[in-house]
C-alpha positions as CSV (number, residue, x, y, z in Angstrom):
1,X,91.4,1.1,52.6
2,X,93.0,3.7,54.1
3,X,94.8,1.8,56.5
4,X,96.9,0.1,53.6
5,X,98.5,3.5,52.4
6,X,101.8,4.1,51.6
7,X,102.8,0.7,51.9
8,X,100.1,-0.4,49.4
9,X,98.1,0.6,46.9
10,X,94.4,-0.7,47.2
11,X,91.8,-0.3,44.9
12,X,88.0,-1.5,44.6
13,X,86.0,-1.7,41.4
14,X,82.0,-1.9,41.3
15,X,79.9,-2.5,38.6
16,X,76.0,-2.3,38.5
17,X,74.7,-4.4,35.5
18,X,71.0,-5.6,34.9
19,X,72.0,-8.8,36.7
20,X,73.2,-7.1,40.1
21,X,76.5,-5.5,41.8
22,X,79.3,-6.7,41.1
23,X,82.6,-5.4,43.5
24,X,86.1,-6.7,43.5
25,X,88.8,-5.4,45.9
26,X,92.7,-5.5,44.9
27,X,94.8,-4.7,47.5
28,X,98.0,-4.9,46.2
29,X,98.3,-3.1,42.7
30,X,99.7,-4.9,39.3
31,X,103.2,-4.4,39.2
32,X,104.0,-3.4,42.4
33,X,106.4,-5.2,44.5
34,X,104.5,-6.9,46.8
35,X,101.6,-8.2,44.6
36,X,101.8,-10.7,42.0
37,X,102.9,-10.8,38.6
38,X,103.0,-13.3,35.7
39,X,107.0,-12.7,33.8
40,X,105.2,-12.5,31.1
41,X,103.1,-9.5,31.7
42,X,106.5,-7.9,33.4
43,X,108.1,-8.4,29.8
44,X,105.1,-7.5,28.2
45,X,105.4,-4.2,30.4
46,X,109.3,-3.9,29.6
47,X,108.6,-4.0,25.7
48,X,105.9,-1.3,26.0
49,X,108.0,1.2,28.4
50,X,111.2,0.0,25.9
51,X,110.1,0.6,22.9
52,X,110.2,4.8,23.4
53,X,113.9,4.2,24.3
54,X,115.6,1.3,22.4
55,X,114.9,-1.0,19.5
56,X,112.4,-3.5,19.2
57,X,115.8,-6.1,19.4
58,X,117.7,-4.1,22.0
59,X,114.7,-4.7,24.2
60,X,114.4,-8.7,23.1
61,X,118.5,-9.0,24.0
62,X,117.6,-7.4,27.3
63,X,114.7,-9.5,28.2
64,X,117.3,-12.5,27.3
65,X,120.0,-11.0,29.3
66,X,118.0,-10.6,32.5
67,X,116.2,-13.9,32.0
68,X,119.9,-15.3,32.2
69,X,120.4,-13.7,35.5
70,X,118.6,-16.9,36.8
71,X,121.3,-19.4,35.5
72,X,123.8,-17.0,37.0
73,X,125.1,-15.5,34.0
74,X,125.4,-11.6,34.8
75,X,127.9,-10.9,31.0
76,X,125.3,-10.6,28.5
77,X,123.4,-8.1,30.9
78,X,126.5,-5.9,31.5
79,X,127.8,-5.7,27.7
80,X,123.6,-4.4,27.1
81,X,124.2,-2.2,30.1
82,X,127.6,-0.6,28.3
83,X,125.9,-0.3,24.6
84,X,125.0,3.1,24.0
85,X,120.8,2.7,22.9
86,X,120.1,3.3,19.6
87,X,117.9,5.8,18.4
88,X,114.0,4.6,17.9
């Protein structure tokens, strides 16, 4: 695994149960750019990370906003961007 380092982060997992050994190797870590993630675990992931910072509805606009970066509309992420965050 060494071979994948810095560019990735690999990792491999076994588990020894009554039934046998099980093993799984991940190469590319959750999250991380190269790897795949599900939007809704990245929001998921936002809210969690968000919700030491901003409001639970602060974090629910911003999700919106950068949602609506897909249709083009870059407004609604700018006038978040220029809000001051309100205490939690």
């Amino acid at each position: 695994m060494d071979g994948y380092l810095p560019l990735r982060t690999p990792s491999r997992v076994s588990v020894i149960t009554p039934r046998g050994k099980f093993e799984a190797m991940v190469i590319e870590a959750w999250g991380n750019a190269g790897g795949y993630t599900e939007r809704r675990h990245l929001r998921d992931k936002f809210r969690t990370i968000a919700q030491r910072q901003m409001t639970e509805d602060q974090a629910e606009r911003m999700i919106t906003a950068v949602d609506n970066l897909r249709t083009g509309r870059v407004d609604t992420l700018l006038d978040l961007l220029a809000q001051p965050l309100l205490p939690v």
